[in-house]
C-alpha positions in Angstrom: -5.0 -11.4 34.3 -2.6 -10.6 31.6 -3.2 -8.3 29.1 -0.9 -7.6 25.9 -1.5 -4.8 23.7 0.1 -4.3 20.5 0.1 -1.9 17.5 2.0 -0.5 14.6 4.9 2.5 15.4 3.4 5.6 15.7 1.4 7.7 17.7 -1.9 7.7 15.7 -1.1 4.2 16.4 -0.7 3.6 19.9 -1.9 6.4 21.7 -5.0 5.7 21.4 -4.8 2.5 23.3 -3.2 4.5 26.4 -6.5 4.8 28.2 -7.8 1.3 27.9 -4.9 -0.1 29.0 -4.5 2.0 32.0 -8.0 0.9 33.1 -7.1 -2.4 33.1 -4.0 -1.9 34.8 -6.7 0.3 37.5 -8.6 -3.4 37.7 -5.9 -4.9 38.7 -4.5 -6.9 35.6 -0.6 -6.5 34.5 -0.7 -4.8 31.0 2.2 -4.0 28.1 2.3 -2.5 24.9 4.4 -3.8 21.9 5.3 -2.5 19.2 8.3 -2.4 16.3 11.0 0.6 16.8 9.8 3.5 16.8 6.6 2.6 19.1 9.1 3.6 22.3 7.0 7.2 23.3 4.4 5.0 24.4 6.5 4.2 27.4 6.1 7.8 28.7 2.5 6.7 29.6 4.0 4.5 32.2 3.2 1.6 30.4 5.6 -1.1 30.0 6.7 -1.1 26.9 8.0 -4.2 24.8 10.0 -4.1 21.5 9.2 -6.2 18.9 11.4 -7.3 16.0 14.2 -4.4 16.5 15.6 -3.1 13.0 12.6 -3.5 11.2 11.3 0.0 9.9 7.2 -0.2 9.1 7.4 2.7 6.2 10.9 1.2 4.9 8.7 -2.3 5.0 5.8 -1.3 3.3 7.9 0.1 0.1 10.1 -3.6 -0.1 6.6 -5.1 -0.6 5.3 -2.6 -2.8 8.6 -2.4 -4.9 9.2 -6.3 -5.3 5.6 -8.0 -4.2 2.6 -6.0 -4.9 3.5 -3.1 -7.2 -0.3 -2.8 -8.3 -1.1 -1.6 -4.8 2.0 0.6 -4.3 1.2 2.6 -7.5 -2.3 3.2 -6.3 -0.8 4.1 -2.6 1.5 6.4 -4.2 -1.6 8.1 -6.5 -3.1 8.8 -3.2 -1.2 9.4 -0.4 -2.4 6.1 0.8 -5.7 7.6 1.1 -7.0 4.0 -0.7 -6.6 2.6 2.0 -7.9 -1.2 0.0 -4.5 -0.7 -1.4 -2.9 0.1 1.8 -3.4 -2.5 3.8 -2.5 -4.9 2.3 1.1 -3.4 2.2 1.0 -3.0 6.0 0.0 -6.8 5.5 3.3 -7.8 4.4 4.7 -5.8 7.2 2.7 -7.9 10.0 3.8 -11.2 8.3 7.7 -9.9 8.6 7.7 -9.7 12.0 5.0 -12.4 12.7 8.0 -15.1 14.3 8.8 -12.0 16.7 5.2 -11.1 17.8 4.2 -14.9 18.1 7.2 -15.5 20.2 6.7 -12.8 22.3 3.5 -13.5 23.2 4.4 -17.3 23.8 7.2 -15.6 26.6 5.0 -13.2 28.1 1.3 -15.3 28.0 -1.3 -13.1 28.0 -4.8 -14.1 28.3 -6.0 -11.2 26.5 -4.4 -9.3 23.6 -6.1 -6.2 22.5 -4.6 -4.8 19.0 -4.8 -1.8 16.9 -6.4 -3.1 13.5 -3.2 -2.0 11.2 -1.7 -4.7 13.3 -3.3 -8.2 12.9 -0.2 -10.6 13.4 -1.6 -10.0 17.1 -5.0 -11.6 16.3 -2.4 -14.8 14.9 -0.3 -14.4 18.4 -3.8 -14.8 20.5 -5.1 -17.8 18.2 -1.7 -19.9 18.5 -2.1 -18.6 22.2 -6.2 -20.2 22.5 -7.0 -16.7 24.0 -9.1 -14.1 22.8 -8.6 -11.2 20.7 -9.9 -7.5 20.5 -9.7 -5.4 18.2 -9.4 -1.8 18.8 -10.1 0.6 16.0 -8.7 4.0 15.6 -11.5 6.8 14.3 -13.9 7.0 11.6 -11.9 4.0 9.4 -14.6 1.1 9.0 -12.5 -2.0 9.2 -14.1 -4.9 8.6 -13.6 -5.1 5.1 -9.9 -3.4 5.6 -9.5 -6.3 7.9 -10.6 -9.4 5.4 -7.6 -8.0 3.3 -5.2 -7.5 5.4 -5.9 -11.6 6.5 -6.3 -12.8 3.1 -2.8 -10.9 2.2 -1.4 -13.2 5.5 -2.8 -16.2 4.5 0.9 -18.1 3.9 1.5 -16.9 7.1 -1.1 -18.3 8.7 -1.1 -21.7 7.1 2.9 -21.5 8.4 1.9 -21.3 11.8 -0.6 -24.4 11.5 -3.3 -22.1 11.3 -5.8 -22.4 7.9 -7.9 -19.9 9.2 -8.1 -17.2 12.0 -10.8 -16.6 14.1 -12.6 -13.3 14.3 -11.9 -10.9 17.0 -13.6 -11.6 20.1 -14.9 -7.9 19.9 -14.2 -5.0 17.8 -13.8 -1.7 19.9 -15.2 1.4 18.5 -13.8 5.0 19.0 -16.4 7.3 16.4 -19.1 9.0 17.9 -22.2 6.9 16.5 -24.0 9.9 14.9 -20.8 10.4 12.5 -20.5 7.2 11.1 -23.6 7.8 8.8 -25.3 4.0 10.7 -22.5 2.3 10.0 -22.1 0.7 13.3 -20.1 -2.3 15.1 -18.4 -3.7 18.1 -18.5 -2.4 21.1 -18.7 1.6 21.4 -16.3 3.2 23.6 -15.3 6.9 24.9 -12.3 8.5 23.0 -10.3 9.4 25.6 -7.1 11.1 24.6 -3.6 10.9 25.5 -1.2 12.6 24.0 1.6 13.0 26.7 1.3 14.5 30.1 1.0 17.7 31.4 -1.0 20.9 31.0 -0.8 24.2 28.7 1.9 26.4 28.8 1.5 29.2 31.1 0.8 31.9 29.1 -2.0 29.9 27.5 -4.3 29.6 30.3 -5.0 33.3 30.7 -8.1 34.4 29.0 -7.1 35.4 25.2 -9.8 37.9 25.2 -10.5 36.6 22.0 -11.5 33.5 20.4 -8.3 31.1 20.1 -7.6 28.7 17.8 -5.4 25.4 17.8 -3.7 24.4 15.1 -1.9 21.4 14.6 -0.5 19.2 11.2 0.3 16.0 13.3 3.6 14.4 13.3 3.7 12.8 10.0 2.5 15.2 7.3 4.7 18.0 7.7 7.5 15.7 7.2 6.1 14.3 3.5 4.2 17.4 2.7 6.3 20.3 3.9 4.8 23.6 5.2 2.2 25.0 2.6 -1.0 24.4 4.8 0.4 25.9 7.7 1.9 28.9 5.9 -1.3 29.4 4.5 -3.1 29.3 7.4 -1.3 31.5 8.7 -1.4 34.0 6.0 -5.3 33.9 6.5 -4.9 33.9 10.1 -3.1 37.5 9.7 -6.0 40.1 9.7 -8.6 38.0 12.1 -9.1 39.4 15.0 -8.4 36.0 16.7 -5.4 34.2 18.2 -4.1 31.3 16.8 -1.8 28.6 18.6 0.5 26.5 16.5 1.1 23.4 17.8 3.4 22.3 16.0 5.9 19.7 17.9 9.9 19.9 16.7 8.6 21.2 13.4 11.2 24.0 12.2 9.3 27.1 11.5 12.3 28.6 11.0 11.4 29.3 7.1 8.4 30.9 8.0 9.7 34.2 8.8 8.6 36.6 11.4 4.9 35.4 12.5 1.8 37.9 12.6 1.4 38.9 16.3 -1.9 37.0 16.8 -0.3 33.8 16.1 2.3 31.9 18.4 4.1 29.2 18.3 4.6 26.8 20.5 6.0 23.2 19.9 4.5 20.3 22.1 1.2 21.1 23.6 -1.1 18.5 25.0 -4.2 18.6 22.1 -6.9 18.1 24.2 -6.5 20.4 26.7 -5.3 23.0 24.3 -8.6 22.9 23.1 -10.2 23.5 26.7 -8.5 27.0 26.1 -10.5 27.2 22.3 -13.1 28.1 20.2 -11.7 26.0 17.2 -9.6 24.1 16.1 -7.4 23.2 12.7 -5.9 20.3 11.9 -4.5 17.5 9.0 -7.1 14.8 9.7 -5.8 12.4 12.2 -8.5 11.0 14.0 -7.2 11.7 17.5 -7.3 15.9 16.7 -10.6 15.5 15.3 -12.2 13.2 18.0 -10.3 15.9 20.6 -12.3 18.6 18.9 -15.2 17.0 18.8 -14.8 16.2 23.0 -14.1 19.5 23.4 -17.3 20.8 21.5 -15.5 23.0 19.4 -15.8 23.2 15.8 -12.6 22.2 13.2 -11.6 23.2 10.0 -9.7 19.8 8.7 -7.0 20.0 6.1 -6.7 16.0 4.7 -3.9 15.1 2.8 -3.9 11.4 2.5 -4.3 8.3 4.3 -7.2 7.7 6.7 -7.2 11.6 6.6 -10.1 11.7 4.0 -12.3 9.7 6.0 -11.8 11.8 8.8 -12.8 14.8 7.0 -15.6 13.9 5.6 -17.0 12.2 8.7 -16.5 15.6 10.3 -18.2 17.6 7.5 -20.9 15.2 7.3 -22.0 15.7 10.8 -22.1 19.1 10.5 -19.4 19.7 13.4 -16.8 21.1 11.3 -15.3 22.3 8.0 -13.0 20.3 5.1 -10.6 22.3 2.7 -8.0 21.5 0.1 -4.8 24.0 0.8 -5.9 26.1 -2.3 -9.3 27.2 -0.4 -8.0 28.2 3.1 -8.7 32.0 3.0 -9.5 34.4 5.5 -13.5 34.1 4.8 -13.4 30.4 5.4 -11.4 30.7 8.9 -14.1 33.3 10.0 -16.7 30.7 8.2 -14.9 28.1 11.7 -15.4 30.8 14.4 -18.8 32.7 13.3 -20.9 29.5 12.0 -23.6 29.0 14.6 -24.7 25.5 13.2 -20.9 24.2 13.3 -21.0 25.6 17.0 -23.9 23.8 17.8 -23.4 20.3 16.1 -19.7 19.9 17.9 -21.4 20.6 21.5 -24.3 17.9 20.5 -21.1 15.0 19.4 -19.5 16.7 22.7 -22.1 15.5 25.0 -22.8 12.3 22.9 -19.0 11.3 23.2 -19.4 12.1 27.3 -22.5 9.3 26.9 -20.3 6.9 25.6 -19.1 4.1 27.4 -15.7 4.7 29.8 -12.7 2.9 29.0 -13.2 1.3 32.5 -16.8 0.2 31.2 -15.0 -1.4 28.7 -12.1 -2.7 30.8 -15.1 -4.3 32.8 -16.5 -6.0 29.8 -13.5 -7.4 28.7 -12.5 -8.8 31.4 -15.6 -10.6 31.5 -15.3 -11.8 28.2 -11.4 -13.0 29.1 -12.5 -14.8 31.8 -15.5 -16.5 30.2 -12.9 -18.3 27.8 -10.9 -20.0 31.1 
């Protein structure tokens, strides 16, 4: 069996899909990722990667059909750092029907008789129906998506009825990522075990000596620090100075440069694998992206989240909600609230309960299983 997986650029976008698609590859089945530019780190898993539609930027996209199609939507997007996302995606709408030629030829060359796709990226659920073969979707976090999902399709509609199609089906099934107990009973799809990749390798060497103290991870993603500069982490680390704690910034190719001379119970140290930085903690801090928080959550440990915009919010609160962690605005990090994460008992103890709950989950090769079942039922 072939199986084509596809999502938007970015690593909150396609990472996630690493583990299924290597236990299908484990089954047996031949498996790719697509993905517009900027979707090439995915390769690094091993996964072959195909390129759809070269020279078309997503973010450049989205603000040509805010500016000249939907400017209603791209003054709200702008309001919130895309944190509505009913205003969002609808923009990243306009995006899938640019490149839907590209994605439905692709798929007509390589035949798949599965295609699993992230749900920012429907023009694969159009691909599958012009293909007769059935389509999953694979959510990201905490995002509920159906509704996100009836806008993004009725935004596509001219698209579809251009490819001879007046109406898509929906998605065979609808993978879940969030912990059931943090999605306040808001449940759907099929439930499956976050599982994160986030490139290769261990920590560095120095980090897998006992600390002596509780360690922290920090991380702002790859994204925000680009849009929103430096003031969380600065003031992180400000608080961070007089704990007596270590913290780990894990920060990428982020130039810390203007930072200055760091307090000696902070380090810095570029690329680190999250989740097994976290084997090494007691807590974690991060911007909101649903892979750091669901890493923290495996891990048991609790977070202090730092949302900014987009999905980020969601995150934050789904976190807070359950107990396992801590939400801020950049004006409230302080010292007391970072001793708040590493003293709070309750925190402790609801991370280890969504720790084991996330180890209940089912496997990605539970899932591979089912799906493969559900491919073959349609030949």
């Amino acid at each position: 069996m072939r199986v084509l997986f596809a999502g938007a650029p970015g690593f909150g976008h396609l990472f996630p899909l690493v583990p299924l698609a290597r236990a299908m590859r484990g089954l047996g089945h031949e498996v790719a990722v697509a993905s517009m530019d900027g979707g090439e780190p995915v390769a690094a898993s091993g996964l072959p990667y195909l390129s759809i539609a070269p020279g078309v930027d997503w973010r450049k996209e989205i603000r040509e059909a805010g500016r000249t199609r939907r400017p209603d939507l791209m003054e709200r997007v702008i309001a919130t750092n895309s944190a509505d996302r009913e205003a969002f995606v609808p923009l990243a709408a306009h995006v899938n029907s640019r490149v839907a030629d590209a994605v439905v030829e692709l798929a007509a060359r390589w035949r798949p008789d599965l295609v699993v796709y992230e749900y920012q990226f429907p023009v694969a659920l159009l691909a599958a129906a012009r293909l007769g073969v059935p389509a999953v979707q694979h959510d990201l976090g905490f995002v509920r998506t159906p509704k996100l999902r009836a806008l993004m399709l009725a935004e596509m509609a001219d698209t579809f009825a251009r490819h001879g199609i007046d109406r898509l089906p929906e998605p065979a099934e609808t993978i879940d990522l969030a912990p059931p107990s943090t999605t306040g009973g808001d449940l759907y799809g099929c439930s499956m075990r976050p599982v994160s990749y986030n490139g290769e390798g261990g920590v560095p060497a120095p980090l897998t000596a006992p600390a002596g103290r509780p360690r922290v991870a920090v991380t702002l993603g790859t994204v925000p620090p680009k849009t929103d500069g430096l003031t969380r982490v600065e003031r992180v680390i400000a608080a961070a100075a007089g704990l007596d704690a270590e913290f780990v910034l894990a920060t990428g190719e982020l130039d810390l440069s203007t930072l200055g001379t760091l307090p000696d119970n902070v380090r810095a140290y570029g690329w680190v694998p999250w989740r097994a930085l976290l084997d090494t903690c007691a807590a974690a801090i991060h911007h909101g992206g649903s892979a750091s928080a669901l890493g923290a959550l495996d891990a048991g440990v609790p977070q202090l989240v730092l949302p900014d915009g987009s999905d980020r919010f969601i995150t934050a609160d789904a976190v807070h909600a359950r107990g396992a962690g801590l939400r801020a605005s950049a004006e409230e990090i302080g010292p007391a609230l970072l001793e708040r994460l590493l003293t709070d008992e309750g925190l402790r103890r609801a991370a280890r309960e969504v720790g084991a709950e996330i180890a209940a989950m089912p496997s990605p090769a539970d899932v591979a299983q089912r799906l493969t079942g559900l491919a073959g039922a349609t030949h």
